[in-house]
C-alpha positions as CSV (number, residue, x, y, z in Angstrom):
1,X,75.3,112.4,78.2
2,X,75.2,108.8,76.4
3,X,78.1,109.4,75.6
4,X,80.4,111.0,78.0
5,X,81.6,106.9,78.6
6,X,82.4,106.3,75.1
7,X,79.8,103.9,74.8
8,X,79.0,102.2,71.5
9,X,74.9,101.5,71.9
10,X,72.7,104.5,72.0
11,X,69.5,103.7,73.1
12,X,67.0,106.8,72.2
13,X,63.2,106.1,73.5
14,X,60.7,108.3,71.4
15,X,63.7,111.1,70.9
16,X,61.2,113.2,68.7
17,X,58.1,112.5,70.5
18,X,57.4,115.8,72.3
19,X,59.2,117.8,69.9
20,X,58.4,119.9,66.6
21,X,59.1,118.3,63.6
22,X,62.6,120.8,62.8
23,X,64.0,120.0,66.2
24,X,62.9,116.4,65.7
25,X,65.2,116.3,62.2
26,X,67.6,118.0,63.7
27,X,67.9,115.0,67.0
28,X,67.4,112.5,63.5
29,X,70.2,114.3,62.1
30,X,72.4,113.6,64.9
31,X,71.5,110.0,65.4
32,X,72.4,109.2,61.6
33,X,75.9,110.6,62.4
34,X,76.5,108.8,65.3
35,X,75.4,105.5,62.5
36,X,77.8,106.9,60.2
37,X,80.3,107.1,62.8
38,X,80.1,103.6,63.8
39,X,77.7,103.9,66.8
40,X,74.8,101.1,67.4
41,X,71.6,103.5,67.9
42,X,68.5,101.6,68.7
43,X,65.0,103.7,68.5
44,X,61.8,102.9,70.1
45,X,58.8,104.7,68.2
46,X,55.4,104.6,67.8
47,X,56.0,106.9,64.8
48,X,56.4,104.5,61.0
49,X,58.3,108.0,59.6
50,X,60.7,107.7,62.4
51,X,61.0,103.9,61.6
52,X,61.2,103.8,58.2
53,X,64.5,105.9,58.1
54,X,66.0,103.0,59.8
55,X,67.9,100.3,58.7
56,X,66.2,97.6,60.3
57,X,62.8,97.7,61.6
58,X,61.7,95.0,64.9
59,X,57.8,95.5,65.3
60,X,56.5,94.4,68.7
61,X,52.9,93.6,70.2
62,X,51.7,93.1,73.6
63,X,55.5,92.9,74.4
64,X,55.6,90.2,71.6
65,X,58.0,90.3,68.6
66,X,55.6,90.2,66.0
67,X,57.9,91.4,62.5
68,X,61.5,90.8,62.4
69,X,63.0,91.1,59.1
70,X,66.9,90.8,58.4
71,X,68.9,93.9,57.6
72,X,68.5,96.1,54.9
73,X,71.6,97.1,53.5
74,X,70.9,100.9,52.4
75,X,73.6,102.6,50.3
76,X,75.1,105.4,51.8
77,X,75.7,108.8,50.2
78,X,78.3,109.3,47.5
79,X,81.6,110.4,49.0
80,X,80.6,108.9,52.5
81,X,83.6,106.2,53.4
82,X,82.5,103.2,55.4
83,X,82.2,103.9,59.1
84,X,84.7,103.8,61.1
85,X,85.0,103.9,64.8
86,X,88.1,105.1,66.1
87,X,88.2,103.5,70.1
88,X,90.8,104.2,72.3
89,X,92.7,101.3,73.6
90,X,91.6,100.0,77.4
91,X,94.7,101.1,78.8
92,X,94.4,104.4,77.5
93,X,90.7,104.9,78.6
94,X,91.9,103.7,81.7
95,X,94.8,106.0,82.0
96,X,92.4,108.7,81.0
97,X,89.9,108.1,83.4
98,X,92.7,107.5,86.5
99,X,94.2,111.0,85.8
100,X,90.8,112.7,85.9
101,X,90.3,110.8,89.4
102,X,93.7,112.1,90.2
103,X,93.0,115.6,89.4
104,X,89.7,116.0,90.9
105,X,91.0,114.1,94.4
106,X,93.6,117.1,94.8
107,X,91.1,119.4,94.1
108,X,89.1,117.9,97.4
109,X,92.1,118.0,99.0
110,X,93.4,121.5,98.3
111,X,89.7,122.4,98.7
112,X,89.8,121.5,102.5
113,X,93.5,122.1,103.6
114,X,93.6,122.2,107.2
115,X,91.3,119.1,107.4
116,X,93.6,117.3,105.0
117,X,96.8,118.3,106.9
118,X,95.3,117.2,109.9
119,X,94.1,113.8,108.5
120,X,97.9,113.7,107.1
121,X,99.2,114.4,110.7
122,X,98.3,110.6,111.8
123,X,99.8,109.2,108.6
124,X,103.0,111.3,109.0
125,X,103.7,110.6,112.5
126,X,103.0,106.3,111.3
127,X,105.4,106.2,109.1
128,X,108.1,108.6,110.4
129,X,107.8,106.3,113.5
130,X,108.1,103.3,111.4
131,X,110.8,104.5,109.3
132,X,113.1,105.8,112.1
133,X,112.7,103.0,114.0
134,X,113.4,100.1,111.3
135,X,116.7,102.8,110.2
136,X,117.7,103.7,113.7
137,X,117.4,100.5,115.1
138,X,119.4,99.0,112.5
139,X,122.3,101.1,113.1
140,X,122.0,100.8,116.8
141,X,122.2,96.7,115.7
142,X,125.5,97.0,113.7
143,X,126.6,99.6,116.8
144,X,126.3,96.3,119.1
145,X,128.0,93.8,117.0
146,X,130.5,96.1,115.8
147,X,131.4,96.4,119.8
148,X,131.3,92.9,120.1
149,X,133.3,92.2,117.2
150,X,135.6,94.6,118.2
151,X,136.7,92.6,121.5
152,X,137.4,89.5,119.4
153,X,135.3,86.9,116.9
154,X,135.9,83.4,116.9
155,X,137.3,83.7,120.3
156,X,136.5,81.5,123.6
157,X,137.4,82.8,127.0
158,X,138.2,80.0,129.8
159,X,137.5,81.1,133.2
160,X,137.7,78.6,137.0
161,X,134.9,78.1,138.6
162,X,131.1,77.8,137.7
163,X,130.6,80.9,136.7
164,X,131.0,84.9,136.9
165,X,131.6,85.7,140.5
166,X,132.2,82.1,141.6
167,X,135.4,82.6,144.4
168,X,135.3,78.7,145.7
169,X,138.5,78.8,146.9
170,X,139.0,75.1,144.9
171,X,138.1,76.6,141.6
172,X,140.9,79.1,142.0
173,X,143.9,77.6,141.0
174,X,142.1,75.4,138.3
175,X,143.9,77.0,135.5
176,X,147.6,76.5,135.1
177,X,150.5,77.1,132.7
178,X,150.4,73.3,131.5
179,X,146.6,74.2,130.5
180,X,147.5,76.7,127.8
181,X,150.6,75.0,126.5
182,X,148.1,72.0,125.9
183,X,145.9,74.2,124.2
184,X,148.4,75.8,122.0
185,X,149.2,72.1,120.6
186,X,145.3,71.7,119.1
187,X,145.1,71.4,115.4
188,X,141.8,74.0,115.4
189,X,144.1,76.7,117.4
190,X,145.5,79.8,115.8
191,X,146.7,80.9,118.5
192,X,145.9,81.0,122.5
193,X,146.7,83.8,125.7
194,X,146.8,83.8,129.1
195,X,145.5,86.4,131.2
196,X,146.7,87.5,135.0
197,X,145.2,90.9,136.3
198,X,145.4,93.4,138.8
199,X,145.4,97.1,139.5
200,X,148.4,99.1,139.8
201,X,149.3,102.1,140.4
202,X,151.7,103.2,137.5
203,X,153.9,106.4,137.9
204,X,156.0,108.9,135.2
205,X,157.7,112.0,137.6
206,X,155.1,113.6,139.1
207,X,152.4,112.1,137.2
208,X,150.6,108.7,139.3
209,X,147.7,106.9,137.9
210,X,145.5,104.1,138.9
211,X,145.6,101.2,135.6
212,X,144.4,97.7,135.5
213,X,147.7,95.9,134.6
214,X,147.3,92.3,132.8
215,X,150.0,89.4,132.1
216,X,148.9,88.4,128.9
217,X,151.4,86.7,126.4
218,X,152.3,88.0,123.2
219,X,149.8,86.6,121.1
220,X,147.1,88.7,123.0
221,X,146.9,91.1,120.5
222,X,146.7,88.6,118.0
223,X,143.8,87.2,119.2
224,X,142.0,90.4,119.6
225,X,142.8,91.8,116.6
226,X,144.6,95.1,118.2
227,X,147.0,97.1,116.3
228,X,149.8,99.4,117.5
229,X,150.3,103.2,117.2
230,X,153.4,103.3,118.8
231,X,156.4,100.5,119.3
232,X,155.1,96.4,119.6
233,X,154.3,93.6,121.9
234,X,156.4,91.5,123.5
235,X,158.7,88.1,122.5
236,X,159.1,84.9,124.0
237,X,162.4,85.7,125.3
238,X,161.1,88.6,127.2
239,X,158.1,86.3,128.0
240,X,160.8,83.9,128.9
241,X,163.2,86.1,130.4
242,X,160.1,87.8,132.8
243,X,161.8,91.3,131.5
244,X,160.2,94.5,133.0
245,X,158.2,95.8,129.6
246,X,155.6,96.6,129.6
247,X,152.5,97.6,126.8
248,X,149.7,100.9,127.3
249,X,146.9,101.5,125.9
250,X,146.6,105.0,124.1
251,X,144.8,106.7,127.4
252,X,147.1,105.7,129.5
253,X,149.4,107.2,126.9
254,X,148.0,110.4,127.5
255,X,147.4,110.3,130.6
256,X,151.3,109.6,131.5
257,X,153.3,111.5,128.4
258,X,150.6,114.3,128.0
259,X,153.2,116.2,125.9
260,X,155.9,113.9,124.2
261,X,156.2,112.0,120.7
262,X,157.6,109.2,121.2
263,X,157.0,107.1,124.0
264,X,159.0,103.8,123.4
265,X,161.7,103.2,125.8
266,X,160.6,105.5,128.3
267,X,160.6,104.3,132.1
268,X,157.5,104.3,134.3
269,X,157.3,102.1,138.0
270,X,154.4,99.8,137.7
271,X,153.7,99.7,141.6
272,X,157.6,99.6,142.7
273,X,158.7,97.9,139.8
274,X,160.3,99.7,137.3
275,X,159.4,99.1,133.4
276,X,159.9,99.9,129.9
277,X,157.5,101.0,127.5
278,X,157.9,98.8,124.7
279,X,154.7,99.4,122.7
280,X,151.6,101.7,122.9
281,X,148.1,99.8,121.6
282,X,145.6,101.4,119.4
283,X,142.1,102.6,121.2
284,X,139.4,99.8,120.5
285,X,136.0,100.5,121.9
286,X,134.0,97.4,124.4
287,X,130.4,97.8,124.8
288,X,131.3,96.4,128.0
289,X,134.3,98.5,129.1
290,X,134.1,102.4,129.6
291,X,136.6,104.3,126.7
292,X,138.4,106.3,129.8
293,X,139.3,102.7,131.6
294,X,143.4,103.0,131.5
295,X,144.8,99.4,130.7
296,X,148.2,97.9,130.2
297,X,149.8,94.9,129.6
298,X,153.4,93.3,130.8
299,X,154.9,89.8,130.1
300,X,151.8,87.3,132.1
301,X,155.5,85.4,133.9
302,X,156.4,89.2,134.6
303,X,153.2,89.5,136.2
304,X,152.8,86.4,138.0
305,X,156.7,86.1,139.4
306,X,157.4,89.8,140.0
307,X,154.1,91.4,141.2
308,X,151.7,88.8,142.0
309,X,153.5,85.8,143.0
310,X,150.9,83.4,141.9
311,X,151.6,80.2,139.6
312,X,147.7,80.1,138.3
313,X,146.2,82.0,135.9
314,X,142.9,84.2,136.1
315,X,141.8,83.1,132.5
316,X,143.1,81.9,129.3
317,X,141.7,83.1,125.8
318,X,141.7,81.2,122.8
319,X,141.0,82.3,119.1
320,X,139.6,79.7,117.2
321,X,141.3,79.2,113.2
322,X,138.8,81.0,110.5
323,X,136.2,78.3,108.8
324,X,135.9,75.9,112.5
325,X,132.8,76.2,114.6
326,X,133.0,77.7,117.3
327,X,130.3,75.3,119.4
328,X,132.2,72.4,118.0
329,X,135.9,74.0,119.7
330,X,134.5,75.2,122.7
331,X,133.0,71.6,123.3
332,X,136.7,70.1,122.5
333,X,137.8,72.5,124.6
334,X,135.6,71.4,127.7
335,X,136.6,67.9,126.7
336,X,140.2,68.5,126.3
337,X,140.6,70.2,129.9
338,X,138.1,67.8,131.9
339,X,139.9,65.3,131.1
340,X,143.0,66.7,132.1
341,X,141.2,68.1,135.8
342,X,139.3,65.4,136.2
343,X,136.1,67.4,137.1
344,X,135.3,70.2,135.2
345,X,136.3,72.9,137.5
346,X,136.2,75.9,135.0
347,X,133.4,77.7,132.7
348,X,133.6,78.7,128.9
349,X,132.0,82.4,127.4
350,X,131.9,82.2,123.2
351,X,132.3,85.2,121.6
352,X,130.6,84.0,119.2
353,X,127.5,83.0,120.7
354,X,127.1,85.9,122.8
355,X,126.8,87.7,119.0
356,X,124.4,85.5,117.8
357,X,122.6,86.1,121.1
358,X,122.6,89.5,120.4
359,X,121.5,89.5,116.8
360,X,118.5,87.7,118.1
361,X,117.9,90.3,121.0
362,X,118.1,93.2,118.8
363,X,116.0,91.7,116.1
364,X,113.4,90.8,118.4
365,X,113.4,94.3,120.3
366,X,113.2,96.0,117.0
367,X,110.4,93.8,115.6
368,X,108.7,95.1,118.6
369,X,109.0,98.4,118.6
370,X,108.4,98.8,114.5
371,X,104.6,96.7,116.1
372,X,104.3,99.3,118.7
373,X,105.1,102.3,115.3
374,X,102.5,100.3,113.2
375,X,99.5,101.2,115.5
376,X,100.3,104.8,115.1
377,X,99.7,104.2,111.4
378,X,96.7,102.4,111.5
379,X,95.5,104.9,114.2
380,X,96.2,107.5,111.2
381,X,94.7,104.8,109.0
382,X,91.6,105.4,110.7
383,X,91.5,109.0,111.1
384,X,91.9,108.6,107.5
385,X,88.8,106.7,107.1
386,X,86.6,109.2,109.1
387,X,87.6,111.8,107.3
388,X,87.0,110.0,104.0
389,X,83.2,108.9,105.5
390,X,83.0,112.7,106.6
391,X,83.6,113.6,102.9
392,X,81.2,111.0,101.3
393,X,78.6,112.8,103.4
394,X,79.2,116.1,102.7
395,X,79.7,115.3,98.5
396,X,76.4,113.2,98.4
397,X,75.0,115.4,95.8
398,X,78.3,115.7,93.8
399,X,78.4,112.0,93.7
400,X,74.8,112.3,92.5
401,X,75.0,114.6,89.6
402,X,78.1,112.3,88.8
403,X,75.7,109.6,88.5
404,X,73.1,111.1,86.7
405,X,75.0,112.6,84.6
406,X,76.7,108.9,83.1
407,X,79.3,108.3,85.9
408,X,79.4,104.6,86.8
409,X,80.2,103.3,90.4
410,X,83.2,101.8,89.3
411,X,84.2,105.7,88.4
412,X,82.8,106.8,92.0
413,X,84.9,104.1,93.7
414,X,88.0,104.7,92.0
415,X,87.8,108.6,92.5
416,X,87.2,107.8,96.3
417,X,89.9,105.1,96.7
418,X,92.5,107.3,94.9
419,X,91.7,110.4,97.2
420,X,92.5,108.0,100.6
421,X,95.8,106.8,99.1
422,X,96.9,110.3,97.9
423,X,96.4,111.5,101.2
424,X,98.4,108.5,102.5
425,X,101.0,108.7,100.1
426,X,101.6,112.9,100.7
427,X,101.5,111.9,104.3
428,X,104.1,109.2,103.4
429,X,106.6,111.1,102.0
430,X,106.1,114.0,104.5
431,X,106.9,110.8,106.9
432,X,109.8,109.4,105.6
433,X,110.9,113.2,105.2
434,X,110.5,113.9,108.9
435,X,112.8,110.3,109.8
436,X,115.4,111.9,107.7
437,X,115.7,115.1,109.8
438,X,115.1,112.7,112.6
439,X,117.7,110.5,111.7
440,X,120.1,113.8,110.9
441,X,119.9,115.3,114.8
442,X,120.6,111.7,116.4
443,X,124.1,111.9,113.9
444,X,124.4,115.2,115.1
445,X,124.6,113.8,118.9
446,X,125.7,110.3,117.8
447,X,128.6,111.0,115.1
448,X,129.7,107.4,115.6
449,X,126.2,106.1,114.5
450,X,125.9,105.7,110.9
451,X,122.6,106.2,110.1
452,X,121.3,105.1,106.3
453,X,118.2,105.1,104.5
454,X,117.9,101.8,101.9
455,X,115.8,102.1,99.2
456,X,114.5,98.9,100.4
457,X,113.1,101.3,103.3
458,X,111.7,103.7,101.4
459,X,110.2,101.6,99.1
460,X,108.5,99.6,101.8
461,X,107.3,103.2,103.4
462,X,105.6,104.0,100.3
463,X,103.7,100.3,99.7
464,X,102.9,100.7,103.7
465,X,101.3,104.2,102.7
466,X,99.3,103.1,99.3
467,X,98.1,100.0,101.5
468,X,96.8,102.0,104.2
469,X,95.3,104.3,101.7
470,X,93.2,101.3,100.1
471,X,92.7,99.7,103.2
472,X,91.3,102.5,105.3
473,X,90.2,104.0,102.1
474,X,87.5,101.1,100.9
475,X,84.6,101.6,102.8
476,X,84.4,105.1,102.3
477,X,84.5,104.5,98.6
478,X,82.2,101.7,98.8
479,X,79.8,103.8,100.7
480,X,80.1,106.2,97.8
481,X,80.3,104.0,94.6
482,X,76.8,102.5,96.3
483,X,74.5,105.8,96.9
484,X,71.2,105.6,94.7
485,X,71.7,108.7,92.1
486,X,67.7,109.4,92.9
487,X,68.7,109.4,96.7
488,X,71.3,111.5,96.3
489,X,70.3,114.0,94.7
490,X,66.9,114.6,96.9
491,X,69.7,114.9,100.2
492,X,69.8,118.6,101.6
């Protein structure tokens, strides 16, 4: 039992004094070779035959040292080499000792199954919650931007009035054609748009839709970054010119020319105007617009001259060059047009602020809801712990016999601690497996979503489980490390 710790002193009180003398050469026997082998054995005796076969011999009296003579050296048998004591390394008892903690905490835990799932149950639910929510609401993020990229970066829309909604009949006609040509000439400009809308109803034979029609110029595409399937925008003689042309978008495509190729150069009547389709515009998606809204675009002096008969413009949209900030234009461009108004008569909406406002919204909303997951998993953290003081209970006397047998509380604790974060850590992955079929149905019903794991988020999932495993795990194993073997034992 001394030496089930590998420990170096033996200290044997009276070890022959209640037996006869064969058994009492034979427990002499065995105390030589643990000498021999390197071992320190101290002997308490009354007996001077016992003392005289060792080395040194410390008399005491009254619980005073009373005869202490240096070492004897005493030659050892012939043949016998020199003792020496072959010690594991520290790491290697320690590895030893942590995979015999290991083994016997999965032997509790296989030994009570159902009570272990069920304690796993709060765990699992923690971190599936956390995990899906720190994945899914990142890709819910990029989803956002990705919208908001996709009606323009770097751009800043000029509007008259105060605001959204604002129908002052003064604010109107704040914008005019001067206004944009003005723009056009700043150094910071790549390139700038105007914008005239209204709904029309556009017809092909028997076919007659309802479409928002918009005079834009020909840089509008430009400064939304829009592509064409079909075809291409308009010139500045055209522009010039106020020709009947006109742009759709790919719905409108479909919904007009359900069955033909090519639809460049076909003639449709934009209310009783009739037009040629010059261009047809790739599909880009507006987390503000709904994907079956049918737009198209003619000439903005087509619009204004032929259809509307108005000389002022509804808004004018500017994309700003790559590397200037956008703050910085938008304020030149408040400048710029106050001073030619006189008043500032109109409003400004940055693209690029609006993202930046929604980075920090989704950031903050998905801070909030990864809190709101966490106290699942500390609610499984403490099922986890009741379970674990549940166990201590029930084990008293195993932990007792441990004790009594040479295990050190320091051994108790460790066995303890390691059983809490392997039951965290099989919940864990069990967790981060159930995100991932989580995560699979929402693709499933969201196939524009893309949904990936990191290994930064699994790694994190796994530190979260082995820190609520030593967290909710430690009192427990204190409790346990701390029972008195005596005690212990004399439980029922």
């Amino acid at each position: 039992r001394a030496l089930m710790n590998g420990g170096q002193v033996i200290l044997a009180d009276e070890p022959t004094g209640a037996l006869d003398s064969h058994s009492g050469e034979e427990v002499m026997a065995i105390l030589r070779q643990l000498r021999d082998r390197g071992h320190t054995v101290i002997i308490v005796t009354h007996d001077p035959l016992i003392a005289a076969q060792a080395e040194r011999i410390i008399e005491i009296h009254d619980g005073k040292i009373v005869h202490n003579p240096p070492a004897q050296e005493k030659k050892r048998e012939q043949g016998v080499d020199a003792a020496v004591v072959n010690t594991a390394p520290g790491w290697r008892q320690f590895a030893s000792s942590f995979r015999e903690a290991l083994s016997m905490a999965w032997l509790a835990m296989a030994a009570n199954k159902m009570r272990t799932l069920l304690t796993m149950l709060g765990i699992i639910i923690g971190i599936a919650s956390v995990v899906s929510i720190v994945v899914v609401g990142d890709a819910a993020k990029q989803m956002v931007l990705a919208d908001i990229r996709a009606m323009g970066t770097n751009t800043i829309d000029i509007h008259p009035g105060k605001d959204f909604g604002d129908d002052n009949p003064q604010y109107r006609q704040a914008l005019k054609y001067d206004d944009l040509v003005a723009i056009q000439k700043q150094p910071w400009v790549n390139s700038a748009t105007p914008s005239v809308s209204k709904s029309l109803r556009l017809r092909y034979g028997n076919i007659d839709i309802a479409v928002n029609a918009n005079g834009v110029s020909g840089d509008y595409f430009n400064v939304y970054g829009m592509s064409f399937r079909e075809g291409n925008t308009f010139n500045a003689v055209q522009q010039q010119d106020r020709a009947q042309v006109v742009v759709l978008d790919a719905n409108t495509r479909r919904q007009l020319f359900p069955n033909k190729a090519n639809v460049v150069g076909e003639v449709v009547l934009a209310g009783n105007m009739p037009v040629i389709v010059i261009g047809v515009a790739e599909e880009k998606p507006s987390m503000y617009g709904n994907s079956n809204l049918l737009q198209v675009w003619l000439p903005y002096s087509t619009m204004s001259d032929r259809i509307m008969g108005q000389s002022w413009l509804n808004s004018i949209t500017v994309r700003v060059k790559d590397g200037v900030d956008s703050d910085q234009a938008e304020q030149q461009l408040t400048r710029l047009l106050t001073l030619r108004h006189g008043k500032k008569d109109f409003f400004t909406w940055n693209m690029d602020s609006v993202l930046k406002t929604a980075e920090k919204t989704t950031y903050t909303l998905q801070l909030f809801l990864t809190l709101v997951a966490v106290i699942s998993l500390v609610v499984g953290g403490i099922g986890v712990m009741n379970i674990m003081l549940v166990s201590v209970t029930e084990r008293t006397r195993e932990i007792g016999i441990r004790m009594a047998v040479g295990a050190r509380a320091s051994d108790v604790l460790q066995q303890f601690l390691i059983e809490a974060v392997l039951v965290c850590l099989v919940g864990g992955a069990l967790g981060i497996s159930l995100s991932m079929f989580i995560a699979f149905m929402l693709q499933l019903f969201l196939p524009g979503w893309e949904i990936g794991f990191s290994l930064t988020a699994l790694a994190s999932a796994f530190l979260c489980s082995t820190f609520t495993g030593i967290l909710f795990g430690w009192l427990p194993a204190r409790n346990a490390a701390r029972l008195d073997p005596v005690d212990a034992l004399a439980r029922e």
